[in-house]
C-alpha positions, 0 to 999 in steps of 0.5 A, spaced: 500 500 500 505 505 500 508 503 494 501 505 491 501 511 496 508 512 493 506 512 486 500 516 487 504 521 490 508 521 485 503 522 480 500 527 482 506 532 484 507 531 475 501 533 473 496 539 474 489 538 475 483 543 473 476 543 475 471 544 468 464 544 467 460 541 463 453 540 461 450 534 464 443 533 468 447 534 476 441 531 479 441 524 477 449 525 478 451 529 483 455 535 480 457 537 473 463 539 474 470 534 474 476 534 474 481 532 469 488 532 468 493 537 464 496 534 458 503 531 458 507 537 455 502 543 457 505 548 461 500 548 468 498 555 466 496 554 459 489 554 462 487 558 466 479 560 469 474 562 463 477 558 459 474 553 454 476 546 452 475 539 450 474 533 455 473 525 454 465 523 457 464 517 456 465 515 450 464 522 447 466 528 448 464 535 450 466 542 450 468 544 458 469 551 462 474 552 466 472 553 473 478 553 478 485 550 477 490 548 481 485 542 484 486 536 489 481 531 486 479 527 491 478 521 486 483 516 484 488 520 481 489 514 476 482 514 474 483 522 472 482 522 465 485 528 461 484 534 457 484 532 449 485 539 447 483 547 449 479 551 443 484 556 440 479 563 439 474 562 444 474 568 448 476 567 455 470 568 459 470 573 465 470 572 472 464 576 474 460 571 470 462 565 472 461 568 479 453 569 476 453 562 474 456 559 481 451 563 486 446 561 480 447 554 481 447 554 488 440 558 488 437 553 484 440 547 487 443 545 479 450 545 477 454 549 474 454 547 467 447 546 467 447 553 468 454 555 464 453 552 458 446 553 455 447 559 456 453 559 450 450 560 443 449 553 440 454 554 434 459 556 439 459 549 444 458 544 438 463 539 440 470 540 435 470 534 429 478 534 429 481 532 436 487 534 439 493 533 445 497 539 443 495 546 445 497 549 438 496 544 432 493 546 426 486 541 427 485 546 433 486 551 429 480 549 425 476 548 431 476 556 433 473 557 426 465 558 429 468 564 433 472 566 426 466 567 422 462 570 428 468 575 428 466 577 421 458 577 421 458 583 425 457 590 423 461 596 426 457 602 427 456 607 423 462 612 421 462 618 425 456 616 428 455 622 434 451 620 441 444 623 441 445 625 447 451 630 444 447 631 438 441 634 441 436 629 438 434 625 444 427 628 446 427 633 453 425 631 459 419 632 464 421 635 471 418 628 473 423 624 469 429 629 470 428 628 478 428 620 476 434 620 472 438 626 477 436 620 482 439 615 478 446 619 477 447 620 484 447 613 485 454 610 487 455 603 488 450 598 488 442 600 489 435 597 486 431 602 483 423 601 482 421 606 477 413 605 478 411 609 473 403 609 469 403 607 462 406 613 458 409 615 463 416 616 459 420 610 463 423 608 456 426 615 456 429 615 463 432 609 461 434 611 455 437 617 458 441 614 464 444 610 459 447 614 456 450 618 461 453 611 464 456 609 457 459 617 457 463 616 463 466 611 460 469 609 455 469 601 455 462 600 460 458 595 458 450 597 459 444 591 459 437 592 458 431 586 459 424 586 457 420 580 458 418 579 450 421 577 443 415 581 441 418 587 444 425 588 442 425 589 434 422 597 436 426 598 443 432 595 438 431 600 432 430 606 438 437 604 441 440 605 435 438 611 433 440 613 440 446 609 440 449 610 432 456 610 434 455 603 438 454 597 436 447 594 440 447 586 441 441 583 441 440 577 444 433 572 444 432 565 443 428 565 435 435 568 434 438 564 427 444 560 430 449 565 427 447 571 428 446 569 436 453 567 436 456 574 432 452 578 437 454 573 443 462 574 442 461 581 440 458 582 447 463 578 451 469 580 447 466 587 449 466 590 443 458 591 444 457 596 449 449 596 449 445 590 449 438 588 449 435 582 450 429 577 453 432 572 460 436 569 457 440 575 456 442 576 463 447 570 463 450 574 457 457 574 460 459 582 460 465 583 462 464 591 463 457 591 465 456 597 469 448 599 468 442 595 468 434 596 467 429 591 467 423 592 464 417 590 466 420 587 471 414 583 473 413 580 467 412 572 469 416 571 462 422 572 466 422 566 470 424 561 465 420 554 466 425 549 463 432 546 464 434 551 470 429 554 473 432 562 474 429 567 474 431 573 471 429 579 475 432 575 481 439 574 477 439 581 475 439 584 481 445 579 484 450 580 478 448 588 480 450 586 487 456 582 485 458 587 480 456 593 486 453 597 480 445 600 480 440 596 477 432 599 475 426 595 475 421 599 471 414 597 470 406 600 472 405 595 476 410 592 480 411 585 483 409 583 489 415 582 491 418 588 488 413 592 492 414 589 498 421 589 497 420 597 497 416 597 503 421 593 507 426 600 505 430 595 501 429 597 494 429 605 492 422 607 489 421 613 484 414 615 481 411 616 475 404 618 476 403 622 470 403 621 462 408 625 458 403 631 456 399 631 462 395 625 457 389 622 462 388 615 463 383 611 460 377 610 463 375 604 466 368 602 465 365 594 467 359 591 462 355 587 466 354 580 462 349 578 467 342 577 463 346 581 456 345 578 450 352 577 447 353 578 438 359 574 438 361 574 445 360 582 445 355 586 449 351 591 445 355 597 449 362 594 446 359 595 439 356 601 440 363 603 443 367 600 438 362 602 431 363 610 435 370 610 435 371 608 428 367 613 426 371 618 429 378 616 426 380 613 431 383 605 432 380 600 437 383 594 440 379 588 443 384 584 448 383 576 449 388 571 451 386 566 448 388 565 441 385 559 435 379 559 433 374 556 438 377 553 445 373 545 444 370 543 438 364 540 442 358 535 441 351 536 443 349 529 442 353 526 447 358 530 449 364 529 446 370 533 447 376 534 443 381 532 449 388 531 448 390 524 448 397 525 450 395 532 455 390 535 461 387 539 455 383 540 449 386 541 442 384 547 440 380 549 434 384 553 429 384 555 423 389 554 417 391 559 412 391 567 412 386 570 416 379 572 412 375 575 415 368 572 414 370 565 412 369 562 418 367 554 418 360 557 417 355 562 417 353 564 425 347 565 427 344 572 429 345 571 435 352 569 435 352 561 436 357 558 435 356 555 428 358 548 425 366 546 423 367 544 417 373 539 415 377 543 411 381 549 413 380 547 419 386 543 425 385 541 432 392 543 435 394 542 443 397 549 446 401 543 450 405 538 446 403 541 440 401 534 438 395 536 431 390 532 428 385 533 422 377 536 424 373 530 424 367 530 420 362 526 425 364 525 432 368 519 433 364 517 440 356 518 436 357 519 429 353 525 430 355 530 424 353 537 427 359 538 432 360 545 435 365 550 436 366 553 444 368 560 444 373 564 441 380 565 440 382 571 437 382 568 429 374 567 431 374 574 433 378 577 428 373 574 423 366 576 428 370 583 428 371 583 419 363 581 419 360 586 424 365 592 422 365 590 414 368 597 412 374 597 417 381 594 417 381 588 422 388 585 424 391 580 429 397 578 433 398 573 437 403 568 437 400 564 431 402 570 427 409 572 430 411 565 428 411 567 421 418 571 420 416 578 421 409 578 420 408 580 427 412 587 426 408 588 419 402 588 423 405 593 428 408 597 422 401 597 419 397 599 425 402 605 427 402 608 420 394 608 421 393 602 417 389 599 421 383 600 425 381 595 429 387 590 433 384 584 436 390 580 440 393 577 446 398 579 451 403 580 446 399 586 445 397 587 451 406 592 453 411 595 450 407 599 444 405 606 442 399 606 439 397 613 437 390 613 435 388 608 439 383 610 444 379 604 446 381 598 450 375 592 450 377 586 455 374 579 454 374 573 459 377 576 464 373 572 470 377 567 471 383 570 474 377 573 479 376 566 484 382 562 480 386 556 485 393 560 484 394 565 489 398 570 484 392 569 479 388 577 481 396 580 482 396 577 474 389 580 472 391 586 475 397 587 472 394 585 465 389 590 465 393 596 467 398 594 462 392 593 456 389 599 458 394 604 458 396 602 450 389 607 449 389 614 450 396 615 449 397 622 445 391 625 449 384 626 447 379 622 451 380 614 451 376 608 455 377 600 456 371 596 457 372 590 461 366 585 460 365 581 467 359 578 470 363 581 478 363 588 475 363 589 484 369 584 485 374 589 489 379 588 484 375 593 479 374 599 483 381 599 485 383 598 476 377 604 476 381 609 480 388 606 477 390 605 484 396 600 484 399 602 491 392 601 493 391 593 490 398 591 492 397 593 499 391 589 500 394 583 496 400 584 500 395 584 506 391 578 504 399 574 502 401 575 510 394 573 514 394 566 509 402 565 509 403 566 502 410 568 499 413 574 499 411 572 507 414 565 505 419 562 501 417 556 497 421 550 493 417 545 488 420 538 488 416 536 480 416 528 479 413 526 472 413 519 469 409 514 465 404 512 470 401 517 475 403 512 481 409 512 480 411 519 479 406 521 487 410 514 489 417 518 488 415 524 491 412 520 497 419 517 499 422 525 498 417 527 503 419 521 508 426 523 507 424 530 509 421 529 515 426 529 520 430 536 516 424 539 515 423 540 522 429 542 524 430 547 519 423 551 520 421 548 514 413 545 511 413 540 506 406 538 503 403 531 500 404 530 494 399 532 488 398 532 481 399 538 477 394 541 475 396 539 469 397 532 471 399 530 463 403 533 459 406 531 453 404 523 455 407 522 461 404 523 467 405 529 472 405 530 481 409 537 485 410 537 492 411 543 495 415 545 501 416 553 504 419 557 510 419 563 513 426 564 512 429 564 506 436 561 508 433 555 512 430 554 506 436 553 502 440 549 508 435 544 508 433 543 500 441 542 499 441 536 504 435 534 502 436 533 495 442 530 496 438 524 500 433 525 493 439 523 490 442 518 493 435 514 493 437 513 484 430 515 483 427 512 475 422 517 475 424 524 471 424 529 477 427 537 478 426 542 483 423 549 481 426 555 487 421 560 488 415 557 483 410 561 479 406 556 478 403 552 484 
């Protein structure tokens, strides 16, 4: 045994070892980062933290991030594979960021890798064809070409281009906006703003203008800007370069093609990008000179990712501007409750907005009443009045549901079938097929609005979850009964409603069926701007972000579900929705109104939209969230299971919960029975949650880390994943 010691020894004293991260599901393996040795004839420093390499896996191999050196692996040191090779050309990668990436990893209870790699555009971690030993060989040279080709793909900026700012071309500020950005610049350090300010209230311009003056202080500072929405970027993106013609503006989201995300990608990490805007998955962009960040609509759901590593963005933000010790604003009209509380416990720092650029008022809010009314394709009389009104003036209108397709469930009156989906808890969905035609429907609806009878043609059945389609059937597959019916209306059954009742007027959609098609979704934005379009119909993608000067009327459709849903956050969402919808009207002055269609109209959450009370709304729900135990007063983690049967997947969680019952307690920690989702299939494989919460964020972590290490170690054959602070329970 000394004589192995020995060698061991010896062994270890020749050769250097390195810790690389990769991307492998750590939860089934317990880590994702490895050690491995330096090869024969490499120098130990020829690899240094935020370096990329080749490793052996397996029998494959995978592209690696060097995360520390000079390690001491804990393993039998002749079980240690080697490095085959570094990748020459690939930009060394900040420490600062791979700070992000560890506290992320830590938060979310993932490892590194898992966090790290996803985060590098695909074309840039594809593994290498050729294979090496040798630090500088020409195949490895061949390997960097993907961050050549990067490099010449992008653009410089234009020649001569002076700062807006400079030039005077950017728009003045109000008194309100100037106090806001006096605020900002005073600022030294790390600090978290809210900018609460009503829609048109110009928080864009505050933005705009803070920026500026961070990028003029310095010569290599980097600035970051989130929204929630790829819908959002192309108009905010040709406003930054207008701004900014003599920088380079990066975009980054994810229906970026492959090698333009690359070029914009190694344009921000190499610096040579200074403003850079982008949806979540930006703020794991690695900015080696970040010194300013805004968060836009910071209490957007969209910016909790729901798959691979749960993070939120929001909450990753304020961490790299904490570990970064620089400012960050969060914008929005209606805050989180988390933000909100945030402020009123004096840890954030809040600037209002309270009135639009020009003194332009708020829309009205009126409520219809849909007790005892009957409805001409899902609109009161009064909507259409108001809607028939509005357009003779000139003026545009917008009707709002967030439920796009043609009808939600082909349905049949004989027996009662349904178009459920067979691999999913949901309906397929009726949709149709085509450009839009107003007028064309499956047939004829009746004077009062029926639903009329579908057809085969024209026509799928599409489930909004697994994606699966079939074809429309021409009888119902359980009776033979040939009238089927279609339920209710998505946006393309409204777009064709709206066509018939207002026949001479211009009727245009957006959704993200629409947005799928590349660039359809600016066409329709462009239309309406230039006043080519009279009445909007859409969903949330219309709902934020856009500046519609003649639109003067707002109607909101099936909004009662979030009254008395079973998810706590459901009325914060309504709120927030209708707040956002609303302020699109009335935004060049004149008078504007939104009429939101509901059979509560004396639900508390209206008189509080009435009066545009956000503070008033937030408050009382902070009120409700404490007397109940809810989060932000508590903090909560998902342990999720799915599997082929149910019982399999509720099993699984049973066990985790009997692992947890002893650390629960002495962590000051709940844990729940384990449920199905309320989607308990899903993509053919059937789902269950278990929910554990704490008053104390930090005795929460303590025990999630030793809890799913005892997880782990049971070697589960279920699917399972855990999701920190949850939007969805």
């Amino acid at each position: 045994m000394n004589e192995r010691a020995d060698r061991t020894a010896a062994y270890a004293r020749e050769r250097s070892f390195v810790r690389v991260a990769i991307d492998v599901p750590a939860a089934q393996l317990g880590a994702s980062v490895f050690d491995y040795a330096i090869p024969d004839g490499w120098e130990a420093s020829a690899l240094v933290v935020g370096s990329w390499v080749v490793v052996p896996w397996g029998k494959a191999r995978r592209i690696g991030l060097v995360v520390a050196t000079k390690v001491q692996p804990e393993i039998d040191l002749a079980r240690v594979r080697s490095i085959e090779g570094a990748l020459d050309g690939a930009p060394l990668l900040p420490a600062a960021w791979l700070r992000l990436v560890e506290f992320a990893a830590r938060y979310y209870h993932r490892g590194a890798g898992e966090v790290a790699m996803p985060a590098i555009p695909k074309l840039l971690r594809a593994i290498p064809a050729a294979r090496s030993s040798e630090p500088r060989d020409p195949q490895k040279r061949a390997r960097a070409s993907a961050f050549d080709r990067a490099r010449t793909r992008w653009p410089a900026p234009a020649a001569g281009g002076e700062p807006a700012e400079r030039g005077g071309a950017a728009p003045g500020l109000s008194d309100a906006q100037r106090r806001v950005l006096d605020a900002l610049l005073a600022s030294d350090g790390f600090c978290v703003y809210l900018l609460h300010g009503v829609t048109g209230s110009g928080k864009t311009e505050v933005y705009l203008h803070w920026l500026a003056q961070v990028l003029a202080r310095d010569a290599d500072a980097q600035v970051l800007l989130l929204v929630p929405e790829i819908a959002l970027t192309p108009q905010l993106h040709a406003q930054l370069a207008a701004r900014f013609p003599q920088e380079r503006v990066a975009l980054l989201h994810s229906e970026m093609a492959d090698a333009e995300r690359a070029a914009h990608w190694l344009a921000v990490v190499e610096g040579r990008a200074r403003v850079v805007l982008g949806t979540r998955l930006a703020v794991l962009a690695p900015l080696p000179s970040l010194a300013a960040i805004v968060v836009d609509e910071e209490h957007d759901a969209s910016y909790k990712q729901q798959e691979g590593v749960r993070y939120s963005a929001r909450d990753l933000a304020i961490v790299a501007a904490s570990q970064r010790r620089i400012p960050i604003v969060l914008g929005s009209a209606t805050p989180s409750l988390e933000t909100w509380f945030a402020v009123r416990r004096g840890r954030y720092r809040s600037h209002a907005l309270h009135e639009r650029i020009g003194n332009a008022a708020l829309p009205v809010v009126e409520c219809v009443d849909l007790a005892g009314v009957k409805l001409r394709h899902s609109l009161a009389p009064r909507v259409v009045e108001a809607i028939d009104a509005t357009l003779a003036r000139g003026e545009q209108a917008l009707v709002f549901v967030n439920r796009r397709g043609y009808a939600p469930v082909l349905s049949c009156g004989a027996c009662g079938w349904l178009s459920r989906c067979t691999n999913c808890s949901a309906y397929r969905v009726l949709h149709r097929i085509g450009p839009s035609a107003q007028g064309a429907g499956p047939s004829a609806h009746g004077a009062d609005g029926a639903p009329g009878r579908a057809g085969p043609s024209r026509y799928r059945l599409v489930c909004h979850h697994c994606a699966a389609e079939q074809s429309v059937p021409r009888a119902c597959p359980d009776c033979g009964n040939v009238d089927l019916e279609a339920l209710g209306r998505g946006t393309q059954r409204l777009e064709e409603a709206l066509g018939d009742l207002f026949p001479r007027h211009r009727v245009a959609r957006l959704d993200r069926d629409v947005a799928r098609r590349r660039g359809a979704a600016q066409r329709v934005l462009d239309a309406a701007h230039a006043g080519d379009v009279d009445l909007l119909v859409g969903t949330q993608m219309l709902a934020k972000g856009h500046d519609f000067r003649r639109l003067a009327l707002v109607v909101a459709l099936d909004v009662d579900a979030g009254l008395y849903a079973a998810d706590f956050r459901a009325p914060e969402r309504l709120f927030a929705t209708l707040m956002q919808v609303a302020g699109r009207a009335g935004r060049s002055g004149g008078d504007s109104r939104i009429i939101v269609q509901t059979r509560y109209p004396g639900h508390p959450l209206f008189a509080f939209l009435a009066r545009h009370d956000y503070a008033g709304f937030a408050d009382r729900q902070l009120s409700e969230r404490r007397e109940t135990g809810l989060p932000p007063y508590r903090h909560q983690a998902m342990l999720r299971a799915e599997a082929k049967r149910l019982a399999e997947a509720l099993a699984f969680l049973d066990t985790a919960r009997a692992l947890a019952s002893g650390r629960a307690a002495a962590d000051e920690v709940s844990i729940f029975d384990a449920v199905p989702m309320s989607m308990s299939r899903l993509q053919g494989r059937e789902r269950a949650q278990l929910l554990v919460e704490s008053s104390r964020r930090a005795s929460l972590h303590r025990f999630l880390a030793d809890w799913i290490a005892a997880v782990r170690a049971t070697a589960p054959r279920v699917t399972w994943q855990l999701d920190v602070d949850p939007l969805e329970i």
